[in-house]
KOLGULUM-383212 format. One line per field, with one value per residue: residue in one letter; chain; x, y, z of N, C-alpha, C, CB in turn. Coordinates in steps of 0.1 Angstrom, whole numbers. Each point is the difference from the previous one (the first is absolute). Glycine has a CB too. Layout:
! KOLGULUM-383212
code <- [A/...]
unit <- [A/...]
n_xx <- [X/...]
n_yy <- [Y/...]
n_zz <- [Z/...]
ca_xx <- [X/...]
ca_yy <- [Y/...]
ca_zz <- [Z/...]
c_xx <- [X/...]
c_yy <- [Y/...]
c_zz <- [Z/...]
cb_xx <- [X/...]
cb_yy <- [Y/...]
cb_zz <- [Z/...]
***
This chain:
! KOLGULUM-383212
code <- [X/X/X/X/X/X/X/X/X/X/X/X/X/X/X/X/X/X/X/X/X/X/X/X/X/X/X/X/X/X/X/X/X/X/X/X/X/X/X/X/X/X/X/X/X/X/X/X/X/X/X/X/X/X/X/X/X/X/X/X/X/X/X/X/X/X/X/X/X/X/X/X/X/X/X/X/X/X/X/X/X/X/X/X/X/X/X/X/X/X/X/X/X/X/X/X/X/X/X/X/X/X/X/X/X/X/X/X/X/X/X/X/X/X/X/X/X/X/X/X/X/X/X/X/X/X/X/X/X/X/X/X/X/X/X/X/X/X/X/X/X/X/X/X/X/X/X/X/X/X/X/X/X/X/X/X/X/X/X/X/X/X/X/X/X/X/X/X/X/X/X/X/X/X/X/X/X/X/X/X/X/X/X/X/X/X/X/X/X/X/X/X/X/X/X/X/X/X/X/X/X/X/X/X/X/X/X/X/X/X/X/X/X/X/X/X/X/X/X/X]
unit <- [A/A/A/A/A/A/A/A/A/A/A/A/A/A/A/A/A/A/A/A/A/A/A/A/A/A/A/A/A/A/A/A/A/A/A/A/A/A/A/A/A/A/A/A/A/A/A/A/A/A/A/A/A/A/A/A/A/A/A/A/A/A/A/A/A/A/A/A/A/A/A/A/A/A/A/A/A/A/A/A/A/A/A/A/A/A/A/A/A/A/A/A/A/A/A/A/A/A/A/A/A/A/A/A/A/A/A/A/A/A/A/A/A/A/A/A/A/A/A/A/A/A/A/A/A/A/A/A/A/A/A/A/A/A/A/A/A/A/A/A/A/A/A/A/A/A/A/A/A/A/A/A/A/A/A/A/A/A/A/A/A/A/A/A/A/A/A/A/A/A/A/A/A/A/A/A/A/A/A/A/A/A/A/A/A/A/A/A/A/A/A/A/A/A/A/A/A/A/A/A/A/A/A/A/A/A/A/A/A/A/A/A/A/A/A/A/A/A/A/A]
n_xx <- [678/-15/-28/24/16/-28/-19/23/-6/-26/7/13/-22/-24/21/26/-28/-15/33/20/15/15/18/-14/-14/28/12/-33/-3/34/3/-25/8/45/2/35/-10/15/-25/-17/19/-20/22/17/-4/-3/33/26/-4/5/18/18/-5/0/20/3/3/1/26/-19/-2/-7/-7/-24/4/-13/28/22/-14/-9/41/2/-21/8/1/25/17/6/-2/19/14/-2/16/23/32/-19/-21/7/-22/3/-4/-11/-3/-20/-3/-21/24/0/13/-29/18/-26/-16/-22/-4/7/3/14/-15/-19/4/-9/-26/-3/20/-13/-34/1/16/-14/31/5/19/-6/21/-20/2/33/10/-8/12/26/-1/7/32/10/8/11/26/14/-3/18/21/-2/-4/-37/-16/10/-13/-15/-8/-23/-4/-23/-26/5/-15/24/27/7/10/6/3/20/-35/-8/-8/0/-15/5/-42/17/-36/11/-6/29/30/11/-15/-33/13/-13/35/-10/17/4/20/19/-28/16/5/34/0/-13/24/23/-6/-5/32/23/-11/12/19/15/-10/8/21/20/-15/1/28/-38/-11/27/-12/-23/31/-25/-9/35]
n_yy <- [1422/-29/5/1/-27/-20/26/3/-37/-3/14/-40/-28/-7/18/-29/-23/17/-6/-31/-20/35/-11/37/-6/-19/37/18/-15/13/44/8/-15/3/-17/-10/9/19/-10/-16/-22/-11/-10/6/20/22/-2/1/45/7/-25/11/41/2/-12/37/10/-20/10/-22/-21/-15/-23/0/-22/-25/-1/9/-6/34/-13/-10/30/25/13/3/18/28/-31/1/6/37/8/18/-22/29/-26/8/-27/-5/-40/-6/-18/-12/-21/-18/-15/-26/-12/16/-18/3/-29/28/24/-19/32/-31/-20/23/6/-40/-9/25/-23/-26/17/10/-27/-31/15/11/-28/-11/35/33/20/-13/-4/28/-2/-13/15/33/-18/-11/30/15/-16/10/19/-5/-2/32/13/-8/-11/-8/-35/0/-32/17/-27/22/-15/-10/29/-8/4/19/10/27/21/21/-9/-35/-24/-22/-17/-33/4/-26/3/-27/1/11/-18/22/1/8/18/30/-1/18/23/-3/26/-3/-17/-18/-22/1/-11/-35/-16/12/-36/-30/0/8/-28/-18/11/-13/-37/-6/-17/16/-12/-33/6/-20/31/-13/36/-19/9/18/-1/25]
n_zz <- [1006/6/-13/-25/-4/9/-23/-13/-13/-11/-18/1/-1/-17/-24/0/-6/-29/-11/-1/-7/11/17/2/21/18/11/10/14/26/1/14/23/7/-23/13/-34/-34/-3/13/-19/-9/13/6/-26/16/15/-33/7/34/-5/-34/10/23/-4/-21/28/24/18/11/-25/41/-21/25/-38/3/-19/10/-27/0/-3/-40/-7/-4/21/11/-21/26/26/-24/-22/4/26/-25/11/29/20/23/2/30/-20/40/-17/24/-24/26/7/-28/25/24/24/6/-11/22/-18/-30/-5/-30/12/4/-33/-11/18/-21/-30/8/-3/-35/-22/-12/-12/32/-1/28/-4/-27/21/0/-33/5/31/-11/-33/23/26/-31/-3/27/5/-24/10/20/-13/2/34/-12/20/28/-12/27/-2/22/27/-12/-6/-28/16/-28/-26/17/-32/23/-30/14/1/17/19/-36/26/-30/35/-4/-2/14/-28/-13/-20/12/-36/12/21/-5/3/23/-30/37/-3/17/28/31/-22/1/40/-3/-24/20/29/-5/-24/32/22/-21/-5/31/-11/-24/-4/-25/-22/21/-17/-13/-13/-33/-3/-23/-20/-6/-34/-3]
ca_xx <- [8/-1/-18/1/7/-2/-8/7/3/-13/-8/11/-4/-12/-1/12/-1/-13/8/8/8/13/5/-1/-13/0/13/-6/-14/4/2/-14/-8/7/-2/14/1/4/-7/-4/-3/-6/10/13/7/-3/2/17/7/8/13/15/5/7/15/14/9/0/12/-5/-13/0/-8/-4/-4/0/5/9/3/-5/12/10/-1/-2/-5/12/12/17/8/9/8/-1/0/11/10/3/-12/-1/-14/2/-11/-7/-9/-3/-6/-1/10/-4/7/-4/-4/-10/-9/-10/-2/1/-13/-3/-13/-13/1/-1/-14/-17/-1/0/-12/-7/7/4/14/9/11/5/15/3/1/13/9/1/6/9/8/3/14/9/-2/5/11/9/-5/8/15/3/-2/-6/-9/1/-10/-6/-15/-10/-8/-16/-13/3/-17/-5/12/2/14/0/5/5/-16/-8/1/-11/-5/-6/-6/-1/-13/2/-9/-3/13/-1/-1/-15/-2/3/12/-5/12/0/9/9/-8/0/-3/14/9/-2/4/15/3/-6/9/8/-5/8/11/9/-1/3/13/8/3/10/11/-2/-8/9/-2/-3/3/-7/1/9]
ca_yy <- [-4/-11/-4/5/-5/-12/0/9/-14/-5/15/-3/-9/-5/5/-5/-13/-4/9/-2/-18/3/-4/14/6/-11/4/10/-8/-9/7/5/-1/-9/-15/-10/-7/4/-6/-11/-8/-14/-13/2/5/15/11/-11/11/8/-1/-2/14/-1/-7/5/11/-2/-3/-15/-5/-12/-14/-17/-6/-12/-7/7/0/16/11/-2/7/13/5/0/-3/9/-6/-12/0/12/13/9/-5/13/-1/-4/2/-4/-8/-15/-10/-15/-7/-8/-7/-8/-12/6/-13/3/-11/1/12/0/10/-4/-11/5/14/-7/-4/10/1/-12/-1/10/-3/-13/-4/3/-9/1/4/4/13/2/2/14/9/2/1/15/9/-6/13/11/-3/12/16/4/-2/9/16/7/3/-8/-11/-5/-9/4/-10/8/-1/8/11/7/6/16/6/12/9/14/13/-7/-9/-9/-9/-14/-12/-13/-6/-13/-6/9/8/11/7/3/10/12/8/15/13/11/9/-1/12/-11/-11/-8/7/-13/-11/5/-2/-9/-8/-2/-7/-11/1/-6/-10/-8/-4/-3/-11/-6/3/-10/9/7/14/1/11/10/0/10]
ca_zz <- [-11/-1/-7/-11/-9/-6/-14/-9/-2/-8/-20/-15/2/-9/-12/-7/0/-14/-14/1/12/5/12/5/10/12/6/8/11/9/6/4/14/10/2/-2/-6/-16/-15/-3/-8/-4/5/4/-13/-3/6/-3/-9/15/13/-6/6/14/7/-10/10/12/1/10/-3/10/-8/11/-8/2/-16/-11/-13/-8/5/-12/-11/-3/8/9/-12/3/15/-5/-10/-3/9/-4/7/4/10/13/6/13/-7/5/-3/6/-7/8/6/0/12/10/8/4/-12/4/-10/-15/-5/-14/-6/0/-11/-13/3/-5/-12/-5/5/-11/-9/4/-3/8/7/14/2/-10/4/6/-10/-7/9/0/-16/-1/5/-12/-6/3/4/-7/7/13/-6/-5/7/-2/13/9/1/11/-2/7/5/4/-8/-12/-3/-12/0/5/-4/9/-9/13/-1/0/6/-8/9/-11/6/-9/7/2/-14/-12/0/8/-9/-1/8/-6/6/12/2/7/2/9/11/9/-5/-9/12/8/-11/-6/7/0/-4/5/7/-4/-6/11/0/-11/-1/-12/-8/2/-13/-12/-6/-6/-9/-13/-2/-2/-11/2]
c_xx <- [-2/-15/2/7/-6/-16/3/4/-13/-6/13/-2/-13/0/14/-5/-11/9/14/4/12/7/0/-6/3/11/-8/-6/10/6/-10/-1/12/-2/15/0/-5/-12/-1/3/-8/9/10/9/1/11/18/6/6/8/16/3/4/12/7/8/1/14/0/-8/3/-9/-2/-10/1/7/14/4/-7/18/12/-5/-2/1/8/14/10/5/13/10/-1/0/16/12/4/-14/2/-12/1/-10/0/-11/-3/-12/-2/8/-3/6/-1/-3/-11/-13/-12/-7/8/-7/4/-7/-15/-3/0/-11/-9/3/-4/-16/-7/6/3/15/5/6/3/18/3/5/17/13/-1/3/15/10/3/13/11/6/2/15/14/1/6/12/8/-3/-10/-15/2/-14/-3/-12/-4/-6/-11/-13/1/-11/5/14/2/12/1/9/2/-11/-9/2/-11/1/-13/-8/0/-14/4/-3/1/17/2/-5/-15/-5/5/17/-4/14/-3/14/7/-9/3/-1/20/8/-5/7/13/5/0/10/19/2/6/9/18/-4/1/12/8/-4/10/10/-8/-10/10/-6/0/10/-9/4/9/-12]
c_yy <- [-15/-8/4/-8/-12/4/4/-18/-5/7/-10/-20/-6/7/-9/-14/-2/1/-7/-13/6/1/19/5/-10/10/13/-2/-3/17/8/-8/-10/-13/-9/-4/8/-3/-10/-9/-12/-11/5/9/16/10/3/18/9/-9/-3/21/10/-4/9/12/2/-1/-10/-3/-19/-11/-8/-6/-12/-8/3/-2/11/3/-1/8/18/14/6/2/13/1/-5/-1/18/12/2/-5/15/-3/-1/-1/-9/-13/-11/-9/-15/-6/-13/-9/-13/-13/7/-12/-5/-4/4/14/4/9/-3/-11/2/9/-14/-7/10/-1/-11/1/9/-1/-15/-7/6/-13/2/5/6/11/2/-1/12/5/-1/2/23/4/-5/13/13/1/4/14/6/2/14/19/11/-2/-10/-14/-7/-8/-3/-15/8/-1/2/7/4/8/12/4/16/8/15/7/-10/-17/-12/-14/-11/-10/-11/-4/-14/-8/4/0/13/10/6/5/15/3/15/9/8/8/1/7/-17/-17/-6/-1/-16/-15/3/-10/-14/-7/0/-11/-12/-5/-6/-16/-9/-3/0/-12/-12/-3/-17/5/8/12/-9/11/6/6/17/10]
c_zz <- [-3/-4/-17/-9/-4/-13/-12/-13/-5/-10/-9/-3/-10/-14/-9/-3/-15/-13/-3/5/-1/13/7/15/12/11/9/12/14/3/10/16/9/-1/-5/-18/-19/-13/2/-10/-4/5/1/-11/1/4/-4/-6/13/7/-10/-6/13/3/-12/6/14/5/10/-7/13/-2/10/-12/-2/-10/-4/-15/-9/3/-10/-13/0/9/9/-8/1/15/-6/-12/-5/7/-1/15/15/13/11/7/9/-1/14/-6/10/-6/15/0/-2/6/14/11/9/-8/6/-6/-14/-8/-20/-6/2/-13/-10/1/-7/-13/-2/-2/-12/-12/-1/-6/5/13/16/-3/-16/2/5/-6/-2/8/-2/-20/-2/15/-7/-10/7/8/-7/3/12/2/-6/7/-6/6/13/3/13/-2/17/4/5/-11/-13/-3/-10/-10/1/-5/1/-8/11/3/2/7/-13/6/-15/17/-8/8/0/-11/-9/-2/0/-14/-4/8/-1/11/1/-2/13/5/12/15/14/-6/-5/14/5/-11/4/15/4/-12/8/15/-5/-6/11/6/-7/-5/-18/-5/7/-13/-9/-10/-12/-11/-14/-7/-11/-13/1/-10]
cb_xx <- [17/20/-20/-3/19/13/-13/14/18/-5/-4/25/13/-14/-13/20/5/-26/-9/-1/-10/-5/18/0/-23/-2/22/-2/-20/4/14/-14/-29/0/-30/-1/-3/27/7/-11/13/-11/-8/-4/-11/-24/-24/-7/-19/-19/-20/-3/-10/-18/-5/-14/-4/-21/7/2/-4/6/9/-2/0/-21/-23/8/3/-35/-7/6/-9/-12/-17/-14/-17/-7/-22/-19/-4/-8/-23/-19/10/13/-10/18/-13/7/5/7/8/10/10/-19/4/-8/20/-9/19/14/15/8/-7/2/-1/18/17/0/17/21/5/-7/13/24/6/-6/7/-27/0/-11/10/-20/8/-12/-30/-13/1/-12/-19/-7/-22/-32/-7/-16/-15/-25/-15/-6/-21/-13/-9/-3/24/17/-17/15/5/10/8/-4/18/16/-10/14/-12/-25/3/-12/3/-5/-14/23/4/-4/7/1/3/31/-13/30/-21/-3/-13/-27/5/21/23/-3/1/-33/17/-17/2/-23/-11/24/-29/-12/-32/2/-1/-26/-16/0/-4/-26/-21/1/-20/-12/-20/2/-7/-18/-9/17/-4/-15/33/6/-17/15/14/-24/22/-3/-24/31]
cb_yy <- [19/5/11/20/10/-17/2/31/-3/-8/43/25/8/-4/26/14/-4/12/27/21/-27/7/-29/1/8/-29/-9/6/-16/-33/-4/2/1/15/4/-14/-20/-8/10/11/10/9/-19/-24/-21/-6/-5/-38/0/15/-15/-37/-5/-4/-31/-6/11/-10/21/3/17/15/-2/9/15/4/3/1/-24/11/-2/-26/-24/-15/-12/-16/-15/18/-9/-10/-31/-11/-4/26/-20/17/-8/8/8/25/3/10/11/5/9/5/17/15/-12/20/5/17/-24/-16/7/-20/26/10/-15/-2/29/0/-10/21/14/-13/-4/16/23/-1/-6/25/1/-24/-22/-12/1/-6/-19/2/-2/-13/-31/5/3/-24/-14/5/-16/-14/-6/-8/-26/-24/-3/2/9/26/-4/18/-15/26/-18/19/5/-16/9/5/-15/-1/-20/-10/-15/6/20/18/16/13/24/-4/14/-10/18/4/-3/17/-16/-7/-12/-13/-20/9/-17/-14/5/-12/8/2/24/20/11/14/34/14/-2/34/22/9/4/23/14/0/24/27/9/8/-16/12/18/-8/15/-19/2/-23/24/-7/-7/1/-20/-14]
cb_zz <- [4/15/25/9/7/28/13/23/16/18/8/9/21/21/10/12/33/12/7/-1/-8/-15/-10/-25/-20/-17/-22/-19/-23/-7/-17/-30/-12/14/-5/29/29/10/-16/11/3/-22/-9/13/-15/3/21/-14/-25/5/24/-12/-17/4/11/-21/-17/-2/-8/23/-38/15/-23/34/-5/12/-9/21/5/9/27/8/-6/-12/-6/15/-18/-21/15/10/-5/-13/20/-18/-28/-27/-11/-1/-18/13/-33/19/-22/23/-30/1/16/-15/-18/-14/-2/11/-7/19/23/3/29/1/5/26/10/-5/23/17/-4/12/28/17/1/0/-16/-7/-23/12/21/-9/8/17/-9/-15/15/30/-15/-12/23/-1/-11/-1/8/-17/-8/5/-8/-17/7/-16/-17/8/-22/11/-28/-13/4/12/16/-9/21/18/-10/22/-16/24/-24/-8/-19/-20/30/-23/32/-29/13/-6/-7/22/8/5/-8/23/-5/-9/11/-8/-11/25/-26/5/-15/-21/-21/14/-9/-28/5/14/-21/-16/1/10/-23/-16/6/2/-16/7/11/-2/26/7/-21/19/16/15/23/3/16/7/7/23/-9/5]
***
């Protein structure tokens, strides 16, 4: 069964790819020959329509991300201003830590060093204003018990946000913004089990907002 299926996978495959661009055959193709992985996107944009359907019905969604400022629009919006008052969702989030004491492994100033190196209008301590402006923003939110926030002193590989069936994975490269990087969907298997773990790893080491981090209030 397992020959059969993976060739079975290749017919469809070279016939779906000469003929077609639909996300459909990607889902066939990953059932068949087992494979973790859903879909592929070009970038970051492409992958904005499935996962803000996704997070619309999830009852966990768990965000590791170097920024947070995607987590004010749209996309995110029935976490936040547009998630019904009956909802109940199990939301974390970590953002990087922009007063981490540990100056020898600075992994935010190393992350603003690689933008600076591929953008000549990126400022020193730009990245870490928009960090702290998005925990400004969730911090309201938290106020409101709607989710639980945590900041991170770890590598910035990339963003992982973990849905109840999927795992969408944004790699940041060193030379590129993230938003020109493709983004990876995969299904609930070893892969999401190992991340899922790797974000709870950092999650028990990471710490709260300090209170001079005063909440934003949150548009009603």
């Amino acid at each position: 069964i397992g020959t059969l299926g993976s060739l079975l996978a290749a017919v469809i495959a070279f016939w779906a790819t000469k003929y077609f661009n639909h996300k459909w055959y990607f889902t066939i193709l990953s059932s068949l020959s087992k494979s973790e992985l859903i879909y592929k996107y070009k970038n970051k944009e492409a992958v904005l329509k499935d996962l803000k359907q996704d997070i619309e019905t999830s009852e966990r969604v768990y965000i590791y991300a170097g920024r947070g400022n995607e987590l004010r629009r749209d996309t995110f919006e029935s976490l936040f201003s547009k998630r019904p008052h009956n909802r109940k969702v199990d939301l974390k989030v970590l953002l990087p830590n922009p007063d981490q004491d540990d100056k020898r492994h600075d992994w935010l100033v190393r992350r603003e060093s690689e933008l600076s190196s591929i953008d000549e209008g990126f400022r020193k301590d730009m990245l870490t204003s928009e960090i702290v402006s998005s925990i400004k923003y969730l911090k309201e939110w938290e106020t409101k018990n709607f989710l639980a926030l945590r900041l991170f002193s770890f590598p910035h590989i990339g963003r992982l946000i973990f849905t109840d069936n999927a795992l969408y994975f944004t790699p940041y490269s060193s030379d590129e913004y993230a938003r020109e990087n493709p983004a990876y969907k995969f299904k609930r298997g070893d892969l999401y089990k190992n991340y899922e773990r790797l974000f709870n790893c950092i999650w028990d080491i990471s710490v709260q907002p300090k209170s001079e981090y005063k909440a934003v209030p949150a548009p009603q």
